[in-house]
Residue frames as a rotation matrix with the C-alpha (Angstrom) as fourth column:
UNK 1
-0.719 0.579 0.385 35.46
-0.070 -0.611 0.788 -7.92
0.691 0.540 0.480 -9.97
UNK 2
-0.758 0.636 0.147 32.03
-0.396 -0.268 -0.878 -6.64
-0.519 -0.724 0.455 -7.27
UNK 3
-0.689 0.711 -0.138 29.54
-0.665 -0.545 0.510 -7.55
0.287 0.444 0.849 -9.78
UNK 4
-0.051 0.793 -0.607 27.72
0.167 0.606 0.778 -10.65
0.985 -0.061 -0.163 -8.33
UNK 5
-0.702 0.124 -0.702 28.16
0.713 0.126 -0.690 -8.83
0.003 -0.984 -0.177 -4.98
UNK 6
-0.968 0.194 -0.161 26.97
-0.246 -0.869 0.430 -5.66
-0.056 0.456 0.888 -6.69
UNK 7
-0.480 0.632 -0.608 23.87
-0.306 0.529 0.791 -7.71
0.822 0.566 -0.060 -8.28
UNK 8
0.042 0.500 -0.865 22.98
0.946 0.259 0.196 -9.67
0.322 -0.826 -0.462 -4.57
UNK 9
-0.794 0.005 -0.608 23.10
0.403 -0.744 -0.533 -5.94
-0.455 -0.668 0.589 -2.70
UNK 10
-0.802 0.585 -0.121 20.90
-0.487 -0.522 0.700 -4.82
0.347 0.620 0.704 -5.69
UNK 11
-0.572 0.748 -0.337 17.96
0.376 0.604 0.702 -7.56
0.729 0.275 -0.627 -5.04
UNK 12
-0.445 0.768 -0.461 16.36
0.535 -0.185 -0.824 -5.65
-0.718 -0.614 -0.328 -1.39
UNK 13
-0.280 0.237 -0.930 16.35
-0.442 -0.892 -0.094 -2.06
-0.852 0.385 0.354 -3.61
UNK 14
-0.876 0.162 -0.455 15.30
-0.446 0.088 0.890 -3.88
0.184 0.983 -0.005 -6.86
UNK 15
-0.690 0.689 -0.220 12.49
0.706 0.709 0.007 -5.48
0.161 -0.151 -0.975 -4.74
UNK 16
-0.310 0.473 -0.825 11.27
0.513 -0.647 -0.564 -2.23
-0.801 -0.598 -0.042 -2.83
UNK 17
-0.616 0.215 -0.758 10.93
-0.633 -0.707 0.315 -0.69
-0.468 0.674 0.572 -6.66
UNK 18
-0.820 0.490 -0.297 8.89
-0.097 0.391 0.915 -3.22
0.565 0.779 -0.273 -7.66
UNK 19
-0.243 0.752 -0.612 6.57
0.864 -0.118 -0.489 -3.20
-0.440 -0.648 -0.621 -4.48
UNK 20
-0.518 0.056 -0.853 6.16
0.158 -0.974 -0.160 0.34
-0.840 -0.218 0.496 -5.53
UNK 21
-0.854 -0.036 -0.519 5.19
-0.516 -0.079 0.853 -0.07
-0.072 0.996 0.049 -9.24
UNK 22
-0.764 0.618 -0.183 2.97
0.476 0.733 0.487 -3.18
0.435 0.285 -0.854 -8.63
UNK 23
-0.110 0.786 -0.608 0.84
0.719 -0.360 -0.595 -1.07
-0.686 -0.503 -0.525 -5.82
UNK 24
-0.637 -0.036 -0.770 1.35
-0.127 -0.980 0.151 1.67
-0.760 0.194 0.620 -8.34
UNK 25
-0.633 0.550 -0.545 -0.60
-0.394 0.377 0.838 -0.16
0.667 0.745 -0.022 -11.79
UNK 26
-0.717 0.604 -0.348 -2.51
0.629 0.776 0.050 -1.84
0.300 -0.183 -0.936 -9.20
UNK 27
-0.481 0.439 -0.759 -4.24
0.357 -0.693 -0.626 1.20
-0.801 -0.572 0.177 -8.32
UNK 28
-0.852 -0.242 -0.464 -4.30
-0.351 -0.394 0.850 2.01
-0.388 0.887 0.251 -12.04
UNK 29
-0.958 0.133 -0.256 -5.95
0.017 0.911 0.411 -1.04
0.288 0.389 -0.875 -12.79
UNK 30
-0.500 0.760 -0.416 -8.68
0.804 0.228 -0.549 -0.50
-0.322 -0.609 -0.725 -10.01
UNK 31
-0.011 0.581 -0.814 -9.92
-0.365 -0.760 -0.537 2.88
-0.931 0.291 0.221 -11.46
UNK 32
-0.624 0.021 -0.781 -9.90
-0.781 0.017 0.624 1.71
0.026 1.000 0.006 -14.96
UNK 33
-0.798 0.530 -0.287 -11.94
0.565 0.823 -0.051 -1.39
0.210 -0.203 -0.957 -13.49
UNK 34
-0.604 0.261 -0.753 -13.97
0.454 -0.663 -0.595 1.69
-0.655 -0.701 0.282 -11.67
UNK 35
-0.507 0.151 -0.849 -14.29
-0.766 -0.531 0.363 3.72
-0.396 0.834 0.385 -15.14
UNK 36
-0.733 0.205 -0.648 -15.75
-0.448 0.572 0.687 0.65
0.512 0.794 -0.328 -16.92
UNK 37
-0.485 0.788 -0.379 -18.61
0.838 0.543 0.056 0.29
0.250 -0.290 -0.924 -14.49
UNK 38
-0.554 0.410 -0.725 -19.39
0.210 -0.774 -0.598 3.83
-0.806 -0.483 0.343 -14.62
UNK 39
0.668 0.744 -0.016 -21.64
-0.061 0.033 -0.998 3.19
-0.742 0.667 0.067 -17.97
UNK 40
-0.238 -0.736 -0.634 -18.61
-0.859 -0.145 0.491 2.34
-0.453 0.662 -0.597 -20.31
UNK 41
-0.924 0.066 -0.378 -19.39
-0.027 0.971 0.237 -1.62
0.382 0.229 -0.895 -20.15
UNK 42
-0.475 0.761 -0.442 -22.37
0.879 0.432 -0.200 -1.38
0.039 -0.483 -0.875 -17.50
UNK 43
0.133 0.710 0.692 -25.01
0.120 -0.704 0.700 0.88
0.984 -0.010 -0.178 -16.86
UNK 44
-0.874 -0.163 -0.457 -24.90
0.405 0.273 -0.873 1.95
0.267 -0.948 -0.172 -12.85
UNK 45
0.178 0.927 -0.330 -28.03
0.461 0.218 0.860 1.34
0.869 -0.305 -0.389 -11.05
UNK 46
0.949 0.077 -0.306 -27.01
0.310 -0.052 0.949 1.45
0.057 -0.996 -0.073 -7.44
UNK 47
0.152 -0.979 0.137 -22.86
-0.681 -0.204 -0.704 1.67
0.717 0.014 -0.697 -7.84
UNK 48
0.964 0.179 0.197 -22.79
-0.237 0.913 0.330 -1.74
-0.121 -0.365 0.923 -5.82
UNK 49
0.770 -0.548 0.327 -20.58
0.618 0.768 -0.169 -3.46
-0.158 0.333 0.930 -7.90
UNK 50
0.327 -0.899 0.292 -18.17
0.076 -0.283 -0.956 -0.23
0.942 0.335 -0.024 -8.96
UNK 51
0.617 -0.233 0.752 -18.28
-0.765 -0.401 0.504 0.58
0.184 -0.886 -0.426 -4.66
UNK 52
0.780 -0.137 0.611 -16.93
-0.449 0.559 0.698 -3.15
-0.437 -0.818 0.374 -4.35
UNK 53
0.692 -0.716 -0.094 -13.80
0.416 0.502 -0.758 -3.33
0.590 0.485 0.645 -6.41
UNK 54
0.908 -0.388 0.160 -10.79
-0.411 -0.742 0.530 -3.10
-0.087 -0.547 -0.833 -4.64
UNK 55
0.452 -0.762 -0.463 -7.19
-0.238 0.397 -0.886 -3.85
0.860 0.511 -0.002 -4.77
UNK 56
0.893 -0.450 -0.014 -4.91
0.365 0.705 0.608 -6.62
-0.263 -0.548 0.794 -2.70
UNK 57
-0.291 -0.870 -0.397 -1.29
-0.612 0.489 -0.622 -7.15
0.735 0.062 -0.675 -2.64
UNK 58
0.995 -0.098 0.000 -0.17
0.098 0.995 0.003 -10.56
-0.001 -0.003 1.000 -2.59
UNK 59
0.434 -0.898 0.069 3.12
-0.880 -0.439 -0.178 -11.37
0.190 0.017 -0.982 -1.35
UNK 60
0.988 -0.097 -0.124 5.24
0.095 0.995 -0.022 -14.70
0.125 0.010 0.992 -1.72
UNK 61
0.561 -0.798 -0.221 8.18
0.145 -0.168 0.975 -15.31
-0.815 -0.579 0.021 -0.82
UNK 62
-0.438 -0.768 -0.468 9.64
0.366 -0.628 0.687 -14.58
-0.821 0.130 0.556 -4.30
UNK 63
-0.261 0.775 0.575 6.42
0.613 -0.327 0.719 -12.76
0.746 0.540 -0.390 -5.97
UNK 64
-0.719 0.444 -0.535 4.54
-0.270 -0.887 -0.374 -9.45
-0.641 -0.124 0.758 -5.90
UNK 65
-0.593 0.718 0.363 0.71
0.405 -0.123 0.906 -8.99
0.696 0.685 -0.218 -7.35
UNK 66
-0.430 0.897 0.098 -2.37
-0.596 -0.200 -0.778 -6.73
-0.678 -0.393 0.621 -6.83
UNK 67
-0.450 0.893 -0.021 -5.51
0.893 0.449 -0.015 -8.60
-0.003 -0.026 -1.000 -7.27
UNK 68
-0.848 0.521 0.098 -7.79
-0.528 -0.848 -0.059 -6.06
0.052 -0.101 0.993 -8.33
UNK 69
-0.694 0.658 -0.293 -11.62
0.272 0.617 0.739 -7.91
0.667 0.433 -0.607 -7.92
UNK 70
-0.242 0.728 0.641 -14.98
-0.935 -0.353 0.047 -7.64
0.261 -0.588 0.766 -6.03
UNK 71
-0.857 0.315 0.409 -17.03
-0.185 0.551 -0.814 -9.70
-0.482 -0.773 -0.414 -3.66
UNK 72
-0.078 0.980 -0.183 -20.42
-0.800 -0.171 -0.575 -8.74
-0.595 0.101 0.797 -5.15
UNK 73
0.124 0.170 0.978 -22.25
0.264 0.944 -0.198 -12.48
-0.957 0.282 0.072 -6.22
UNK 74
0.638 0.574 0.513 -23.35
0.479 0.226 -0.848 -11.27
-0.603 0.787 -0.131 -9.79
UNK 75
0.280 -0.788 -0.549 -20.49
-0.506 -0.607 0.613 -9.59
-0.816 0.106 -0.569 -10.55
UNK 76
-0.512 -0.556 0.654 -19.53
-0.070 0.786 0.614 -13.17
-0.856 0.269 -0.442 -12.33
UNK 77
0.277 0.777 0.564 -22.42
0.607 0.313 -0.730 -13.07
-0.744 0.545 -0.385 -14.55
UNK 78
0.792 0.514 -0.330 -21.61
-0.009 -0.531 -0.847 -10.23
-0.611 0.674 -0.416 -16.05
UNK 79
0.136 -0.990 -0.030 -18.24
-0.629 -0.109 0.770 -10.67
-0.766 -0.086 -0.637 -16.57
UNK 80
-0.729 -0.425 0.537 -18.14
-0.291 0.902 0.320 -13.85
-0.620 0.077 -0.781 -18.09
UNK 81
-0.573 0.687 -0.446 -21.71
-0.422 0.219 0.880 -14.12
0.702 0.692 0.165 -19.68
UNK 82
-0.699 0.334 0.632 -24.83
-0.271 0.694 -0.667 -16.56
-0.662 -0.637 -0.395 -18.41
UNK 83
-0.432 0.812 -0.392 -27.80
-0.279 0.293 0.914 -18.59
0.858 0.504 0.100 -20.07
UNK 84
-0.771 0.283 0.571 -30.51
-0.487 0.316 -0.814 -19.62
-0.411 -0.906 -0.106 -17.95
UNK 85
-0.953 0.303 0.000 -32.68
0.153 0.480 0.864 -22.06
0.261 0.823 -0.504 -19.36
UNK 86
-0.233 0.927 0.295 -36.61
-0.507 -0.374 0.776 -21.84
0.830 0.031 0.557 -19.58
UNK 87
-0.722 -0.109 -0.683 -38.10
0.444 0.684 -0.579 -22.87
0.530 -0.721 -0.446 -16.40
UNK 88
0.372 0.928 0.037 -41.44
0.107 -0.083 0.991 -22.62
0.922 -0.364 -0.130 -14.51
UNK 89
-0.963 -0.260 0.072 -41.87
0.030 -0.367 -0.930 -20.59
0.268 -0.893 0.361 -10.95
UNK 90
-0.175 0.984 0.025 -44.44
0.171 0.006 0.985 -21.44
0.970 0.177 -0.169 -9.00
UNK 91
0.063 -0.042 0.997 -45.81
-0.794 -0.608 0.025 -20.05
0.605 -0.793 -0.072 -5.83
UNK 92
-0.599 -0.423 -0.679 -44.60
0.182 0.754 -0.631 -21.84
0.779 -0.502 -0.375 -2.52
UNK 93
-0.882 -0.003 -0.472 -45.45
0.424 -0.444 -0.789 -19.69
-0.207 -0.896 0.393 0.37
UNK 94
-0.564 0.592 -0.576 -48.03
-0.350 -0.803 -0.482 -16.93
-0.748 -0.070 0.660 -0.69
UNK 95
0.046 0.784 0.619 -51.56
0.317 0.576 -0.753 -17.64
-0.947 0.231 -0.223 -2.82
UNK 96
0.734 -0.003 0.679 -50.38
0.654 0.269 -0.707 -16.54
-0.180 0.963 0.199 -5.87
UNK 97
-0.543 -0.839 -0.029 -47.55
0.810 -0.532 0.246 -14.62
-0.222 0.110 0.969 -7.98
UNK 98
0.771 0.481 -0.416 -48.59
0.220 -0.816 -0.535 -10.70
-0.597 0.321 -0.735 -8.97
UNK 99
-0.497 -0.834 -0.240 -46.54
0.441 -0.481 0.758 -9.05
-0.747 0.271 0.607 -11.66
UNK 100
-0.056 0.481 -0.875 -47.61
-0.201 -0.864 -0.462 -6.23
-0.978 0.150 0.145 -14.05
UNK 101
-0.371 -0.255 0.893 -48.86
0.696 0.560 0.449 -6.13
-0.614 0.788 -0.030 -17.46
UNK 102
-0.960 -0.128 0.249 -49.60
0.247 -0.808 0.535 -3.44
0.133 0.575 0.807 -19.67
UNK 103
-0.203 0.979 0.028 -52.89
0.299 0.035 0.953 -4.43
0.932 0.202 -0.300 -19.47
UNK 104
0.471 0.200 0.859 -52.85
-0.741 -0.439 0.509 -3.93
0.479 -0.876 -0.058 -15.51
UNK 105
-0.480 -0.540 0.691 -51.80
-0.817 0.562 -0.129 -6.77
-0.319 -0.626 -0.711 -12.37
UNK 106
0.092 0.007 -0.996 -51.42
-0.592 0.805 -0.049 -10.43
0.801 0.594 0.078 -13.45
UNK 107
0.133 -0.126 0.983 -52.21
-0.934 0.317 0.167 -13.13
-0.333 -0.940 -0.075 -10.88
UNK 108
0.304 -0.030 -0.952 -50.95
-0.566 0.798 -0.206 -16.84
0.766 0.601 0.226 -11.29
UNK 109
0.851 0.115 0.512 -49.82
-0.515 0.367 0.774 -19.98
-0.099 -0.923 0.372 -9.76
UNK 110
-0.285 -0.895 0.343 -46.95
0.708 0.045 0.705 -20.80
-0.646 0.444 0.621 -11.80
UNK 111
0.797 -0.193 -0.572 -45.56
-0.576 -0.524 -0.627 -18.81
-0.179 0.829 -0.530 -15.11
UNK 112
0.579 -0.350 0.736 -43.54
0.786 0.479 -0.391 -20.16
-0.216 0.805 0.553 -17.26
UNK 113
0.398 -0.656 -0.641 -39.56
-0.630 -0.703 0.329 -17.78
-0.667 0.273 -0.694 -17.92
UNK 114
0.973 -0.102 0.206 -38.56
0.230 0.431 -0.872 -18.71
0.000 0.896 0.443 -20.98
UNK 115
0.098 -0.936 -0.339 -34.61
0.769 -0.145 0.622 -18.75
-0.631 -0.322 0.706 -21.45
UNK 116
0.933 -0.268 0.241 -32.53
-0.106 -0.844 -0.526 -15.76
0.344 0.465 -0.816 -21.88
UNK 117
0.228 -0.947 -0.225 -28.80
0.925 0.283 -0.255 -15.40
0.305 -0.150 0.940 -22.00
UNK 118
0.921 -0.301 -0.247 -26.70
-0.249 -0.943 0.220 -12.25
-0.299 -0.141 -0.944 -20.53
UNK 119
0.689 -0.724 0.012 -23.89
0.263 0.235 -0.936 -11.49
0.675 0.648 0.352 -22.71
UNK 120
0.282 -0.816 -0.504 -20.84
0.948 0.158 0.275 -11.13
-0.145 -0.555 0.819 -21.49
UNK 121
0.680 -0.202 0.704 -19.85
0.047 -0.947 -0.316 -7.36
0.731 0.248 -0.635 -20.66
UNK 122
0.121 -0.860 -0.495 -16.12
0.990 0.141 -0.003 -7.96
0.072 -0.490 0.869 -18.94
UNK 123
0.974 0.081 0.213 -15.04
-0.055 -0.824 0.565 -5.04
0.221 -0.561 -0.797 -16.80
UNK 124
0.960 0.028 0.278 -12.22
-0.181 0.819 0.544 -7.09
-0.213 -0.573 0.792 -15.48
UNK 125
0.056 -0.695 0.717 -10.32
0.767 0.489 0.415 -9.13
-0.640 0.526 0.560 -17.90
UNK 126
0.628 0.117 0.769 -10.69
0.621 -0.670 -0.406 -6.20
0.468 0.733 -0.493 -20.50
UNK 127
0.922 -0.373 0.104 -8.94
-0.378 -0.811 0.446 -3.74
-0.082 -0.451 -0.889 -18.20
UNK 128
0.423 -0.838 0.346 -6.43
0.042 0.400 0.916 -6.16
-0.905 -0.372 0.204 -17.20
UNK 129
0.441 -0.183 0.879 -6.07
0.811 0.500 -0.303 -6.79
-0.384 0.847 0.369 -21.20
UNK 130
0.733 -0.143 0.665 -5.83
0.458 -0.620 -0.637 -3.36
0.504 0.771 -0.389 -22.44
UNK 131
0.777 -0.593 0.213 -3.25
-0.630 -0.725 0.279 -2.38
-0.011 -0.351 -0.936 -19.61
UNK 132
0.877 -0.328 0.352 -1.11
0.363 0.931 -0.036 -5.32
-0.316 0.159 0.935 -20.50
UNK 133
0.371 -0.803 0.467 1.30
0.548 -0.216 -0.808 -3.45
0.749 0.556 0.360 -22.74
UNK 134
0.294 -0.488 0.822 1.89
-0.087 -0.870 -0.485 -1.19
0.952 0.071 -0.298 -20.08
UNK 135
0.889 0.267 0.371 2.23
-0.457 0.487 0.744 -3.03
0.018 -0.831 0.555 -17.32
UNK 136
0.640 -0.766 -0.063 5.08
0.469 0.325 0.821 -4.80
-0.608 -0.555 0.567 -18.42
UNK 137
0.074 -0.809 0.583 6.98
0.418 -0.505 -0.755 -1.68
0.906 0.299 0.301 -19.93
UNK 138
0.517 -0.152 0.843 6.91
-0.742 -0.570 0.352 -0.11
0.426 -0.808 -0.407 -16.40
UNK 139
0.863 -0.218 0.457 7.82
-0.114 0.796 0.595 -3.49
-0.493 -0.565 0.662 -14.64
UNK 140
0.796 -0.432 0.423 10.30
0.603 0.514 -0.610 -3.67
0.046 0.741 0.670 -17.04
UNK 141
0.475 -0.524 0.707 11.83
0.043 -0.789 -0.613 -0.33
0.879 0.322 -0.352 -16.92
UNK 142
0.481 -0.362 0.799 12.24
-0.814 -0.524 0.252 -0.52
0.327 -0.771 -0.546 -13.40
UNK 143
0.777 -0.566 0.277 14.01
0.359 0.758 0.544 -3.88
-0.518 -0.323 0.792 -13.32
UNK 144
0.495 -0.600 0.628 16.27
0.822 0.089 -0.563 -2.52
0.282 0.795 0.537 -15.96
UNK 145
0.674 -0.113 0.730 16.98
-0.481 -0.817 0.318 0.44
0.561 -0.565 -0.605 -13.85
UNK 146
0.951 0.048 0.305 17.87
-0.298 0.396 0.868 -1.22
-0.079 -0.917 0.391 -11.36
UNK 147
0.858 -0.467 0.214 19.93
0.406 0.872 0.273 -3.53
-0.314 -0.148 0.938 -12.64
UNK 148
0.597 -0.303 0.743 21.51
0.302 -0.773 -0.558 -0.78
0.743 0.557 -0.370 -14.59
UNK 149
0.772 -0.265 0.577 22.52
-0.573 -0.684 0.452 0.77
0.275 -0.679 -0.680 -11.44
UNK 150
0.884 -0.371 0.284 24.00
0.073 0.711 0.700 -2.55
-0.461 -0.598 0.656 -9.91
UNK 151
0.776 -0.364 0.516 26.10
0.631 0.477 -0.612 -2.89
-0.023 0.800 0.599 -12.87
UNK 152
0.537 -0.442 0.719 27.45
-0.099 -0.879 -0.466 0.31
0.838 0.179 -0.516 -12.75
UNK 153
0.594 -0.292 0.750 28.44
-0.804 -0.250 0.539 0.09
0.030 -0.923 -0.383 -8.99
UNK 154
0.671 -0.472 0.571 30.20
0.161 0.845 0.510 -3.43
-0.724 -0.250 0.643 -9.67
UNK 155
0.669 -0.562 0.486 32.07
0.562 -0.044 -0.826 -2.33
0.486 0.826 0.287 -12.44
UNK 156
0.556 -0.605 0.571 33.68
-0.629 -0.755 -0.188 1.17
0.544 -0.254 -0.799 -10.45
């Protein structure tokens, strides 16, 4: 019987269809990451953070992955959440702080920010979460292809 030669001939063409698939959901992945910073999860201010997602492949010697993420620092905050506790800013450099009050401009030498938390508004994980199911029915389908094929061709 061919089939475990079948099967080893099958592993370049069973790789090259998954190179194709992973670059193919990774792309996916990055516009749905894209879509959820266009005012779905965030508001956009500048488009900073949606300009700086982008997508990797990652190759190992027996692994495939896009990486779909951004550079931008604060990105993390929102993702994930922050607290910042209360804490006092006082002037270093310049003779005093200015900032605006209803009433008009407020000079000082220190102020007093009182803590505040930013909630978590995931862009990210969430994407990655809700394309989960489909991710691995495609990955799936095309290994099962594949192998499908092999099978056939070692049996004839």
């Amino acid at each position: 019987m061919k089939l475990p030669v079948a099967l080893r001939q099958a592993i370049p063409g069973l790789a090259s269809a998954l190179d194709r698939e992973v670059l193919a959901l990774g792309l996916k992945l990055s516009a749905r990451v894209k879509q959820k910073l266009s005012g779905e999860v965030l508001k956009v201010r500048t488009g900073r953070l949606r300009r700086s997602i982008h997508m990797e492949m990652k190759r190992g010697a027996n692994s495939i992955a896009a990486v779909v993420g951004t550079n931008v620092s604060y990105a993390r905050l929102h993702e994930l959440g922050h607290s910042v506790p209360g804490h006092v800013v006082e002037v270093r450099k310049a003779r005093a702080l200015r900032f605006l009050e209803p009433s008009g401009a407020v000079f000082a030498k220190k102020v007093y920010v009182p803590p505040y938390t930013l909630k978590k508004r995931s862009f990210l994980q969430s994407s990655l979460v809700e394309m989960t199911p489909e991710i691995l029915q495609r990955l799936s389908a095309v290994a099962g292809s594949e192998v499908r094929q092999a099978l056939i061709k070692g049996v004839e």
